[in-house]
C-alpha positions in Angstrom: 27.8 8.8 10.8 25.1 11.0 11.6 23.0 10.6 14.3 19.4 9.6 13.8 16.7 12.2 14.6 14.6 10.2 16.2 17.9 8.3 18.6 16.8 10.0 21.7 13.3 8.5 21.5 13.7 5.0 21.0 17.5 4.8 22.0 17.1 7.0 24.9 20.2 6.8 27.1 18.3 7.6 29.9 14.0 7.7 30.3 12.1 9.9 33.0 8.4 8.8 33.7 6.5 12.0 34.9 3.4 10.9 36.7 5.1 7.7 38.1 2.7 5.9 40.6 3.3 3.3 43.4 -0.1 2.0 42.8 -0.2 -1.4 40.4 -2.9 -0.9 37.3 -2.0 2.5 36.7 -0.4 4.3 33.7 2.2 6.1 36.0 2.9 2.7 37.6 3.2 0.3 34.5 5.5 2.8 32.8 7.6 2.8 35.2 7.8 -1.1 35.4 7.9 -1.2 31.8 11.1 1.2 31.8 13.0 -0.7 34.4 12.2 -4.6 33.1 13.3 -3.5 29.4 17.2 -3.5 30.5 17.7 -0.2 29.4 21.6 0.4 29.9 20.8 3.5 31.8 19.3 5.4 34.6 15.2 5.0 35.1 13.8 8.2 36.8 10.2 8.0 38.2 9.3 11.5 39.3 6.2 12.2 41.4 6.8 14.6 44.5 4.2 11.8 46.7 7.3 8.9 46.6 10.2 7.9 47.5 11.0 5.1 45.5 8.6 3.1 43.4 9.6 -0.9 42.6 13.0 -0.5 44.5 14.0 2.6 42.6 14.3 6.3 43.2 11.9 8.7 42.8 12.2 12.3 42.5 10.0 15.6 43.0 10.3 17.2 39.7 12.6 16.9 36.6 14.8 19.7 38.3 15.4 17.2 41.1 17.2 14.8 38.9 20.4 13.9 39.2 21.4 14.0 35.6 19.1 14.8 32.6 16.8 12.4 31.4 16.8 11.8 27.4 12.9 10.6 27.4 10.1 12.7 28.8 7.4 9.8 29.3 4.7 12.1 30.2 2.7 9.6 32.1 0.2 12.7 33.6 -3.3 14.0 32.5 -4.1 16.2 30.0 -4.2 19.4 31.6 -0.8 19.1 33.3 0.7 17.9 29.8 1.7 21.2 28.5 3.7 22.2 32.3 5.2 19.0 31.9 6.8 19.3 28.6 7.6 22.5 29.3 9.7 21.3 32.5 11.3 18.7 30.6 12.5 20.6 27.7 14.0 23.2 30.1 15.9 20.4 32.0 17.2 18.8 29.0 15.0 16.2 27.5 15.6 15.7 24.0 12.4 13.6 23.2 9.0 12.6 24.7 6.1 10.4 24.7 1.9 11.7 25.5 0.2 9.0 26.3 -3.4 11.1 26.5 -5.7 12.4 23.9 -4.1 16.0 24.7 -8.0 17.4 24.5 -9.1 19.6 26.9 -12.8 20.7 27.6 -13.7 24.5 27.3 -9.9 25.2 25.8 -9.7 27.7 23.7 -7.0 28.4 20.5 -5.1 27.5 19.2 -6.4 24.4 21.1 -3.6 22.6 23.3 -3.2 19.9 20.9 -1.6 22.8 18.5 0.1 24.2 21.6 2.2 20.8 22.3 2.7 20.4 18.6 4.3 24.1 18.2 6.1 23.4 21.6 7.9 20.4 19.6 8.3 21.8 16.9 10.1 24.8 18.1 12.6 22.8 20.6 13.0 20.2 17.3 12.2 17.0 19.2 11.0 13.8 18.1 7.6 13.0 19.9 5.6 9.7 20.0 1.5 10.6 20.7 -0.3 12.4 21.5 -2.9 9.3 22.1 -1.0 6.3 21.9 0.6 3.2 23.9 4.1 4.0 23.3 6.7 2.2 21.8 9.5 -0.4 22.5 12.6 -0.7 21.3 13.9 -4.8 22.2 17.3 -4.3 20.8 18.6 -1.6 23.5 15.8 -2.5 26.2 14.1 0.8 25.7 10.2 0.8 26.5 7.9 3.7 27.1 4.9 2.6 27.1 1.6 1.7 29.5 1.1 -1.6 27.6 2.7 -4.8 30.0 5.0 -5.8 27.8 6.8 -9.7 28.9 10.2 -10.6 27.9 10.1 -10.4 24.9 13.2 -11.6 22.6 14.3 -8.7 19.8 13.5 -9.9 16.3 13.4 -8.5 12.5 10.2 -6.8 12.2 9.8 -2.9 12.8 6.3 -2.8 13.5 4.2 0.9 13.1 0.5 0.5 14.3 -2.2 3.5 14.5 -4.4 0.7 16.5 -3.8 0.7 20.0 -5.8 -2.2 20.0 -3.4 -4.1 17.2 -0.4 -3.4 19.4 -1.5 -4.8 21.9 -2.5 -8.1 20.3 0.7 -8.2 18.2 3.2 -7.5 20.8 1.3 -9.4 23.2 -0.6 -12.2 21.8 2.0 -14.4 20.0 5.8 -14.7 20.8 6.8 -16.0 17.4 6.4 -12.3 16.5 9.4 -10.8 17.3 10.1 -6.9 16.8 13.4 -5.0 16.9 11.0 -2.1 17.7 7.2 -1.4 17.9 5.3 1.5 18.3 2.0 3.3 18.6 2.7 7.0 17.1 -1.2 8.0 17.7 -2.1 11.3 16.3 2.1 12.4 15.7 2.0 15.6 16.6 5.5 16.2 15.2 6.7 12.4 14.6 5.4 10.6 11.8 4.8 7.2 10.1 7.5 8.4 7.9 9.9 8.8 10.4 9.4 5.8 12.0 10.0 4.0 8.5 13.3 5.8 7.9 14.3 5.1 11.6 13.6 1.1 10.6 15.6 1.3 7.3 18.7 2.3 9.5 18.4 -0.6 11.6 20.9 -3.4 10.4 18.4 -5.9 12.1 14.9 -5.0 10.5 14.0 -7.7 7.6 10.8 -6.5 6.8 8.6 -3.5 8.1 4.2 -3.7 9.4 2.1 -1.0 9.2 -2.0 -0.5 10.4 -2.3 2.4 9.2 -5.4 5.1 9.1 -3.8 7.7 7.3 -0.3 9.4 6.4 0.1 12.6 7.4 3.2 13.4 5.1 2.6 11.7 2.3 5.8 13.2 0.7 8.0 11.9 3.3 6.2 8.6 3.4 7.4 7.9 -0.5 10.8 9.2 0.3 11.1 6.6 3.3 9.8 3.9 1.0 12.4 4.8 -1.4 14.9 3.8 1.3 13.0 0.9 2.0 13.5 -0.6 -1.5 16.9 0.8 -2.0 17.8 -1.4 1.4 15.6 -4.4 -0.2 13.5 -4.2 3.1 9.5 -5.1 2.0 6.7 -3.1 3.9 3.5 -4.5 4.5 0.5 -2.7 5.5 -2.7 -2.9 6.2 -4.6 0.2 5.7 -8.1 1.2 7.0 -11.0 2.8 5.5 -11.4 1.7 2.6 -14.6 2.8 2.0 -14.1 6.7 2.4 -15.0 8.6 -0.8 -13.6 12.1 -1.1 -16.0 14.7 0.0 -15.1 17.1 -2.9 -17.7 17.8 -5.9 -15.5 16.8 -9.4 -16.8 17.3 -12.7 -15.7 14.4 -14.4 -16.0 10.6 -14.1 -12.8 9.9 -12.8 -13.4 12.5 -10.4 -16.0 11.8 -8.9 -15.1 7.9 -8.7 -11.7 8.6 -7.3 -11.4 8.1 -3.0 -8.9 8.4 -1.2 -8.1 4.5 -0.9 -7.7 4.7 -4.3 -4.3 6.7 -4.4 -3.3 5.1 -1.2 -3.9 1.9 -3.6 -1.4 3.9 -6.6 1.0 4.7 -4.2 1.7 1.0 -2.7 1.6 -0.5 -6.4 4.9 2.3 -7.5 6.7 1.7 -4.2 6.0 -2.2 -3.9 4.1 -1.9 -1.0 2.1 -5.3 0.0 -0.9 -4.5 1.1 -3.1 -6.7 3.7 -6.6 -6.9 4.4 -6.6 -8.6 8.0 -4.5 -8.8 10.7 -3.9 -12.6 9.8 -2.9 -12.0 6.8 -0.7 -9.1 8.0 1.0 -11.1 10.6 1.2 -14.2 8.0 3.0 -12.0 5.8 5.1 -10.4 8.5 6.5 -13.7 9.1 7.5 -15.0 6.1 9.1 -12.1 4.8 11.0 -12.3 8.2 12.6 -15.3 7.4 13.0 -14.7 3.6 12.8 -11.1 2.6 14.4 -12.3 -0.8 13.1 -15.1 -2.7 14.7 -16.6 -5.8 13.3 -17.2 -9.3 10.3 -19.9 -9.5 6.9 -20.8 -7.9 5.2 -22.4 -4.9 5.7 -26.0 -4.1 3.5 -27.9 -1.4 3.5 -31.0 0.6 0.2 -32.1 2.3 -0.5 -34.5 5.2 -4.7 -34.4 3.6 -5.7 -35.0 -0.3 -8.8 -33.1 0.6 -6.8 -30.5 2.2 -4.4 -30.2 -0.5 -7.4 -29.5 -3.1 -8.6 -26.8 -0.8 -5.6 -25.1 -0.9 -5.4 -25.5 -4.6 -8.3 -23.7 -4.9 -7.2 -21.0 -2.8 -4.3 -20.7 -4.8 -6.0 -19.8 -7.8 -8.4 -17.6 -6.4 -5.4 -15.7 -4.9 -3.4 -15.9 -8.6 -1.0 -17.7 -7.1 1.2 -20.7 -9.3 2.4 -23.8 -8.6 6.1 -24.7 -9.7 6.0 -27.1 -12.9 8.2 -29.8 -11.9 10.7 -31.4 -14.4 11.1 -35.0 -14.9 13.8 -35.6 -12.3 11.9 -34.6 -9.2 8.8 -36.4 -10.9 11.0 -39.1 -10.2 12.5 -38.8 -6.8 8.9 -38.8 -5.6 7.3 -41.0 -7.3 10.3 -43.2 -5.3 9.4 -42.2 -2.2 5.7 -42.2 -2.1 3.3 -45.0 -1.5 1.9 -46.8 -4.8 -1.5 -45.0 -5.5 0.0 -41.5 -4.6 0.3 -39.3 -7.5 4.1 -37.8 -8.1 2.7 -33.9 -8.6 2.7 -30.6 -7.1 1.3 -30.1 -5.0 1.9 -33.6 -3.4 0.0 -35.6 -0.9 2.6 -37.6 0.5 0.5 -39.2 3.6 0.3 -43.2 3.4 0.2 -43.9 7.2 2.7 -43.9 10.2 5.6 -46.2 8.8 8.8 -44.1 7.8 6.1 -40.6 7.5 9.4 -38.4 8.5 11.5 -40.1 5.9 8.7 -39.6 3.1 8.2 -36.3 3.6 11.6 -34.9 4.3 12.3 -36.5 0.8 9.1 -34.8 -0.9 10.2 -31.7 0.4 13.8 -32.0 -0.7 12.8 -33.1 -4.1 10.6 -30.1 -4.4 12.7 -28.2 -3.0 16.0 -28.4 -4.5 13.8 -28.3 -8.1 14.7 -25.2 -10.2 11.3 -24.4 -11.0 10.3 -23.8 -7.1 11.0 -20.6 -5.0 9.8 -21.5 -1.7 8.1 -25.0 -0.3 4.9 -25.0 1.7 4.6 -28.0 4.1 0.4 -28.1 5.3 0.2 -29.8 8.4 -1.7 -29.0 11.8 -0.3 -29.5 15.1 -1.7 -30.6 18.1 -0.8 -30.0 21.6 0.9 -33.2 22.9 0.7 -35.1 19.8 4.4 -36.5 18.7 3.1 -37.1 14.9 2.2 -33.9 14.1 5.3 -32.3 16.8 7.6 -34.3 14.6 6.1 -33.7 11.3 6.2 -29.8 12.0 10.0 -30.1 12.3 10.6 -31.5 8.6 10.6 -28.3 7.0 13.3 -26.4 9.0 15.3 -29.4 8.3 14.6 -29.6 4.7 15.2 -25.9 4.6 19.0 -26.2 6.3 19.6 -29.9 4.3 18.6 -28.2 0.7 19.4 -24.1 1.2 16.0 -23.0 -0.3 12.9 -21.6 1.5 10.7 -23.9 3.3 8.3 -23.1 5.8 5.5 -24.8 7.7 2.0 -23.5 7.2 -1.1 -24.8 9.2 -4.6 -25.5 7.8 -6.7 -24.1 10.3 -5.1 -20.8 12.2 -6.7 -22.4 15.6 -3.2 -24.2 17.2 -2.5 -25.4 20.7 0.9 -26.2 20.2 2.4 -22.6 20.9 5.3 -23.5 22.7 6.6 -25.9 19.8 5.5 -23.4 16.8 7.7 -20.8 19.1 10.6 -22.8 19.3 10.5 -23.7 15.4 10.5 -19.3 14.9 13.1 -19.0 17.1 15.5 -21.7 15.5 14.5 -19.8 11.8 11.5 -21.4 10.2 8.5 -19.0 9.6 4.7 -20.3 10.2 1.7 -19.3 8.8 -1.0 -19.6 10.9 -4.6 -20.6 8.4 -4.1 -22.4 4.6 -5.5 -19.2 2.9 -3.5 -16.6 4.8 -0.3 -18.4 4.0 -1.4 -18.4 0.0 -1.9 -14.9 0.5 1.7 -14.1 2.3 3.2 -16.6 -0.4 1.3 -13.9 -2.9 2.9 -11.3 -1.3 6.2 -12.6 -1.3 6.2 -13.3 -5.1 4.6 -10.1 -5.7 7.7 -8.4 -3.8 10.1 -10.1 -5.8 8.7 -9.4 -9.2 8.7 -5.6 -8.4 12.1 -6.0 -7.2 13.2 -7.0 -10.7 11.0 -4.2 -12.2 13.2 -2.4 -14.9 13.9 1.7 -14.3 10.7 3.9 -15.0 11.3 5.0 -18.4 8.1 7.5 -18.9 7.9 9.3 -22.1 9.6 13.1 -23.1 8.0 15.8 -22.4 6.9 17.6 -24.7 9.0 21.3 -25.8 9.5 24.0 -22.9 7.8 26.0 -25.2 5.0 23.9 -25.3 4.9 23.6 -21.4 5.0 27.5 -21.4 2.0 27.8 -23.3 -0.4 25.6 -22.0 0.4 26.6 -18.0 -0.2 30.3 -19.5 -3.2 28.9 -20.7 -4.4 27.0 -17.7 -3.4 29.9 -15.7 -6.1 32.7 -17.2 -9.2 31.1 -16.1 -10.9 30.5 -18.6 -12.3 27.0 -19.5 -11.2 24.7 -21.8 -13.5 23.4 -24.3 -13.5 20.1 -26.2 -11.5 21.0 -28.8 -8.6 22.5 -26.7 -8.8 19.8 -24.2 -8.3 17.8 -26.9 -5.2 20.5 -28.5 -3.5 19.7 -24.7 -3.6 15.7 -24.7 -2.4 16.0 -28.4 0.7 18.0 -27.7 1.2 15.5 -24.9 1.3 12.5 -27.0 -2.3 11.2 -26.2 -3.9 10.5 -29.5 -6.8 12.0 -30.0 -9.7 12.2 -33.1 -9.6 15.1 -35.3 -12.2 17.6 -34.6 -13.2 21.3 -36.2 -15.7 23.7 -34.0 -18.2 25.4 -36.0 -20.8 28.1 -35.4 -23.6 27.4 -38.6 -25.0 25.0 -40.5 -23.0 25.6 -43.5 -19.7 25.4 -41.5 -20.8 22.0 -40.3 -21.3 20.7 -43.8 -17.7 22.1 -44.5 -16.2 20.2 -42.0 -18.0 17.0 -42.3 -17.1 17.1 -46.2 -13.3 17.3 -45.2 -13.3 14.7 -42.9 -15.5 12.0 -45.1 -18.2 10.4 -43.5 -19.5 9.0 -41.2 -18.7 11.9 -38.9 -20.0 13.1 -35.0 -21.6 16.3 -34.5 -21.5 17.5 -30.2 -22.7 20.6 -28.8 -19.5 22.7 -27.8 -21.5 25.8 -25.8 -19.7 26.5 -22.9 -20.6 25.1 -19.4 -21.7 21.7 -21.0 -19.2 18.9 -19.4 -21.3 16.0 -20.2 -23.2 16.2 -23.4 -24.3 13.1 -23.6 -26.8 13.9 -20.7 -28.4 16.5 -22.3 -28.8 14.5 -25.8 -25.9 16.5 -27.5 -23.9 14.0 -29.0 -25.3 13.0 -33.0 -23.1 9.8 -34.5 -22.6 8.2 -37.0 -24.1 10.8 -39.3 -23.5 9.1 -43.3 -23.9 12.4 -45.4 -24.7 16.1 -45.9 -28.9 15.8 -45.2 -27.9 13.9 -41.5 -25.7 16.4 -40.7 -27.9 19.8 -41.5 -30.5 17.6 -39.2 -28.6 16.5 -36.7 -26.9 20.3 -36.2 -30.5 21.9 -36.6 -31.6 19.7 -33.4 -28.7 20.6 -30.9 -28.5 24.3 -32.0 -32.3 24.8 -31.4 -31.9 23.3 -28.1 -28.5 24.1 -26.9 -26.9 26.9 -28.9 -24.9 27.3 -32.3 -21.4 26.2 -31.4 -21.2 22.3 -32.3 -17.6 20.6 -32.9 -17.6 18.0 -35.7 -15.4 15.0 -35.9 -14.6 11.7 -37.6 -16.3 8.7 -36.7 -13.5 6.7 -34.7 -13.4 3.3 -35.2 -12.2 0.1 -32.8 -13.0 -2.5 -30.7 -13.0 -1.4 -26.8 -14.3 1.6 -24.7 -12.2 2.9 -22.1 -11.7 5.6 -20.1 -8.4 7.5 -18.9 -8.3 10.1 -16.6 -6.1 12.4 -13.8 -7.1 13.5 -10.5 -5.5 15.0 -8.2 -5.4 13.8 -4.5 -5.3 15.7 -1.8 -2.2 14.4 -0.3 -0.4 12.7 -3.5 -1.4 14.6 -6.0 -1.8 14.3 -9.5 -2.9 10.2 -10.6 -3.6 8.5 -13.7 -6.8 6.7 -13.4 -7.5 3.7 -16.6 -10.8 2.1 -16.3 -13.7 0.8 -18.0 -14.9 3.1 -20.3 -18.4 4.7 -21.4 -20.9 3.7 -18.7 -19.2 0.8 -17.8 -17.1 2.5 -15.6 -19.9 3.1 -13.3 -21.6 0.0 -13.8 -18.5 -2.1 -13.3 -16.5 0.2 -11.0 -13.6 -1.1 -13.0 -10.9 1.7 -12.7 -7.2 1.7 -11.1 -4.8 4.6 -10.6 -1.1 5.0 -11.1 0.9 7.7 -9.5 3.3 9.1 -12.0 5.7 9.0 -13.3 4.3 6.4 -15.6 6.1 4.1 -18.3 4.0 1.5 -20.5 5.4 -1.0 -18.0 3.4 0.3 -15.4 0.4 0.8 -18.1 1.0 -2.5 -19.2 0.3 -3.8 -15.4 -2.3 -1.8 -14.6 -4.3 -2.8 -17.9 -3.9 -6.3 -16.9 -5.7 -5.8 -13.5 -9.1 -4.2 -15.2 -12.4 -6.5 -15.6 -12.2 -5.3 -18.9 -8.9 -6.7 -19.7 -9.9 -9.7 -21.8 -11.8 -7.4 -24.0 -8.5 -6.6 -24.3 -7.6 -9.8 -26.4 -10.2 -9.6 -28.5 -13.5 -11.5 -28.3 -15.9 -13.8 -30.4 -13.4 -13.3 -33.6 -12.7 -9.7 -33.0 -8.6 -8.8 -33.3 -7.1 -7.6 -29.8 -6.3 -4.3 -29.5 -2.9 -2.9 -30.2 -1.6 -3.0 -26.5 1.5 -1.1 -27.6 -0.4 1.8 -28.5 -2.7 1.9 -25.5 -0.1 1.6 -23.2 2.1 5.0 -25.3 -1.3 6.9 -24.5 -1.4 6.0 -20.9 2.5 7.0 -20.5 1.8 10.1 -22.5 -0.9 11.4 -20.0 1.1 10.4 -17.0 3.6 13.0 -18.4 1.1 15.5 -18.9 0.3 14.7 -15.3 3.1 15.4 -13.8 4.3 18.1 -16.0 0.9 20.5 -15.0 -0.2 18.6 -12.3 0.1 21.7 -10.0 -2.2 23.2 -12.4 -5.0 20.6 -13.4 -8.4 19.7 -11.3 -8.9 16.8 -13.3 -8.8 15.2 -16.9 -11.8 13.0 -18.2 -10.8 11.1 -21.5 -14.0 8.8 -22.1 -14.7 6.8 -24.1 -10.8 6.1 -25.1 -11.5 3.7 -28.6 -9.0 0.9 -28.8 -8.9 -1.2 -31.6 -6.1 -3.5 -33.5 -4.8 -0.2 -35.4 -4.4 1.9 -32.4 -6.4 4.3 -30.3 -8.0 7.8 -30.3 -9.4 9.6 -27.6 -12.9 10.6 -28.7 -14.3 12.8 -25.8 -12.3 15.0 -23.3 -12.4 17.2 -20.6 -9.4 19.2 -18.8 -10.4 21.1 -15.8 -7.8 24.0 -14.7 -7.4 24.2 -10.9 -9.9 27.2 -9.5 -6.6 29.2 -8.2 -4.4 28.8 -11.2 
């Protein structure tokens, strides 16, 4: 089997800490005491030419000095001795190393040391954790190189990647029922990336379920390529990622491009690789957990046991807030509850089961079985609190993990309030299997998650549209290619050949060729300027509609060629029931996306737009539809038919395939208003915007 690029960093059979330090507090000196207490099954080198030994182990002048070569550079030194350093270590053998500064230097000059170290890397192909970062650890071979004071800590199922330094610190320091295989802090990966560390994970027989804080991806193609082998290994990844907020600098010309940020095909990307995404680092580590225990959950919904009917309705309502269901409970479970609980108690999920002290482990270990073990439920919630000391609650706390090994179906405990006292109990429940979530609404939300994972586990294949003829393809990349712009009409020539309905429409350059075409179309029909250099003519009042015979039309064209100039398209009044938009963009790091939103001004007023990153089926379309403010629109309102759902979704699919087949070639695409109605749907404006260099 071949060897794992990134083995001699966090399975380093031997770790060198340059910089070492006899003096406690400093980054020489805990890197040295964090190499030796890991249990790495091999040497430990401190080298700093001022010792002897540091914490009862050798030190050593310079790298040349060592006895053997050391595997793992850990560059504990300051940033203008970093370059030297790495330089030594390559030349003596090391096959990996870590940079724990920012790798900044005042007054340098280019390319600027940062670029230096990177090309250094690069050219001696070694895996390199930093610049600016904590390190990592790896639990599972005792390999740490890193400044952060790590205890002794047990190895676990989570592969956690954090661009925080602050985060790593509080989650591999903070809370021993989170337990890592490995955990690391790549900073600004000179050479080693998010990516990497995500494939490395996937490798790992242990990992269960992979964290990531992240800021950015800085290869986005390798980052889909390791989720790939994320789902293809059934491992969920969980992230929460920062900077949300940021808008793309760029200028667009169209609606979709100007609304498009970067969060938003981060946002694509997790929804067609399954990623759960996080808002908080409670929910993240709420999330973390449960998916440690049970990655996989079975067919069903969420069951609950409470020790509070108040409490119970609160987390009812955070169900529903959060979309997430509780299990409909046939008759016989009905029954085996309403036998164990006290007269006056309700036999209904979720259950409040608490009638006072007498037999409270026997009621509630049956609750939870009957739940359970009911065909209906995927996983049972039991919402207690514990307090420090307290044998009720210390007992109650245990009922799940029992249930859970008596009936073979997910249970876990989850607290009301996050606030506990009782770690040393809720540690020893992780450690014998049973996941806790820490707060009532961060537990819906990882219970969300969970489902969430699940379904787009049993997503079918994407099955996007055909492209259209190579012939086709041929001409329109020509055509995109010569640099000039493309009107209305030929925007609209493009999306047809790709499948995307659109209205009929005939550009004239008179009066008497706008009565021509408005007579062959029937009326009512839409006259719009079509001079060049016009994106948005409704701005510059150059759209006439709903013009019902030949005097309305000789008007309305008189008006915009007086003002704007004599080219005008003319086209059939479309007819339905919803506006909507549909759009591409093309990301910076991902590329082309399909954006479906809201459509005429709505889409601004509403900001009610999501993206898909091709390839796109009507599955996809289908889901993505469903997730609009608009959507009920969707099912018609105040007598009106729904719209033909079918159809809508074809014309999404159909402009995913046109992004991905010219994708390289396209700025952007502006389809709005999109008119959706119970026969169908016609796109009624458009815009295609070539790319400047094509």
């Amino acid at each position: 089997m071949t060897e794992h690029a990134l083995r001699p960093l966090l399975e380093p059979r031997s770790i060198a800490v340059v910089g070492a330090s006899a003096r406690e507090g400093t980054l020489g000196h805990t890197s040295v005491q964090q190499a030796i207490i890991g249990g790495l099954n091999g040497p430990i080198y401190p080298i700093n030419p001022r010792y002897d030994s540091i914490l009862e182990t050798d030190c050593y002048a310079s790298y040349a000095e060592l006895p053997s070569p050391a595997e793992l550079a850990v560059l504990a030194v300051g940033n203008e001795r970093i370059e030297e350093q790495l330089c030594l270590a390559l030349e003596h053998g090391a096959k990996a190393a870590v940079i724990f500064t920012s790798a900044y230097l005042e007054n340098d000059e280019p390319p600027l040391l940062l670029e230096r170290l990177r090309s250094i890397a690069r050219e001696a192909g070694i895996p390199v954790c930093g610049a600016n970062c904590l390190g990592l650890a790896q639990f599972e071979v005792g390999a740490r190189a890193t400044w952060f004071g790590h205890g002794q800590l047990e190895a676990g199922p989570i592969s956690m990647i954090s661009h925080s330094g602050t985060a790593y610190f509080s989650l591999a320091g903070l809370d021993p029922r989170m337990r890592y295989n490995f955990i690391v802090s790549p900073g600004q990966e000179l050479v080693t990336t998010t990516a990497d560390y995500i494939d490395y994970a996937v490798g790992l027989d242990s990992t269960r379920v992979i964290g990531i804080l992240m800021e950015a991806i800085r290869d986005p193609e390798g980052f889909i390529a390791a989720l790939d082998k994320a789902n293809e290994r059934n491992i969920p990844v969980v992230a929460l990622k920062v900077g949300q907020t940021e808008l793309s600098a760029r200028l667009a010309q169209s609606h979709s491009g100007a609304l498009a940020g970067n969060d938003a095909a981060y946002e694509a990307v997790f929804e067609h690789c399954g990623v759960q995404r996080v808002q908080s680092m409670d929910e993240l580590s709420a999330t973390l957990a449960l998916f440690a225990a049970y990655p996989k959950l079975g067919p069903g919904k969420l069951a609950a046991v409470h020790d509070s009917g108040g409490l119970r309705g609160m987390v009812i309502d955070l169900a529903h807030h959060n979309g997430v269901a509780f299990a409909d409970i046939n008759q016989q479970t009905t029954d085996k509850l309403a036998a164990t609980l006290a007269y006056g108690l309700p036999a209904v999920n979720p259950v409040d089961a608490w009638s006072g002290f007498a037999d409270f482990e026997g009621i509630f270990g049956n609750c939870l079985d009957a739940l359970s073990t009911d065909p209906n439920t995927a996983l049972t919630l039991m919402f207690t609190d514990v307090a420090e000391g307290d044998t009720v609650s210390s007992r109650l706390c245990e009922l799940p993990l029992l249930s859970s090994q008596r009936t073979g179906k997910p249970c876990a405990l989850a607290l009301n309030w996050s606030r506990q006292a009782s770690m040393e109990k809720l540690s020893e429940l992780t450690r014998r299997g049973m996941p806790i979530l820490d707060g009532a609404e961060n537990a819906i939300r990882a219970v969300k998650h969970a489902f969430d994972y699940r379904d787009f586990r049993q997503r079918a294949p994407v099955a996007a549209p055909a492209a259209p003829p190579g012939i086709v393809i041929d001409r329109w990349r020509s055509r995109l290619r010569d640099g000039r712009s493309l009107d209305e009409a030929e925007s609209a020539a493009l999306l047809g050949d790709f499948g995307v309905p659109v209205v009929a429409n005939e550009v004239v350059s008179d009066i008497e060729g706008a009565v021509l075409a408005a007579a062959h179309f029937s009326y009512p029909v839409v006259l719009k300027t079509a001079m060049p250099d016009i994106a948005h003519k409704s701005d510059v009042d150059g759209v006439k509609a709903g013009l019902a015979d030949e005097a309305a039309v000789r008007k309305a064209y008189t008006d915009i060629a007086s003002r704007l100039g004599p080219r005008v398209l003319v086209s059939p009044m479309a007819t339905g029931t919803v506006e909507l938009a549909l759009g591409v963009v093309v990301d910076e790091q991902f590329g082309p996306l399909v954006m479906i939103g809201a459509g005429g001004v709505l889409i601004e007023v509403l900001s009610d737009r999501r993206f898909i990153l091709p390839p796109v089926d009507t599955a996809a379309a289908q889901r993505t539809l469903a997730k609009l403010k608009v959507a009920p629109l969707l099912d018609g309102v105040r007598g009106s038919q729904p719209v033909d759902r079918i159809a809508l979704s074809q014309a999404v699919a159909c402009l995913g395939v046109m992004a991905s087949v010219l994708g390289d070639q396209l700025a952007e695409v502006d389809i709005n208003p999109l008119i959706a109605g119970p026969d169908g749907c016609v796109a009624v404006d458009a815009l295609v915007v070539q790319r400047a260099s094509c």
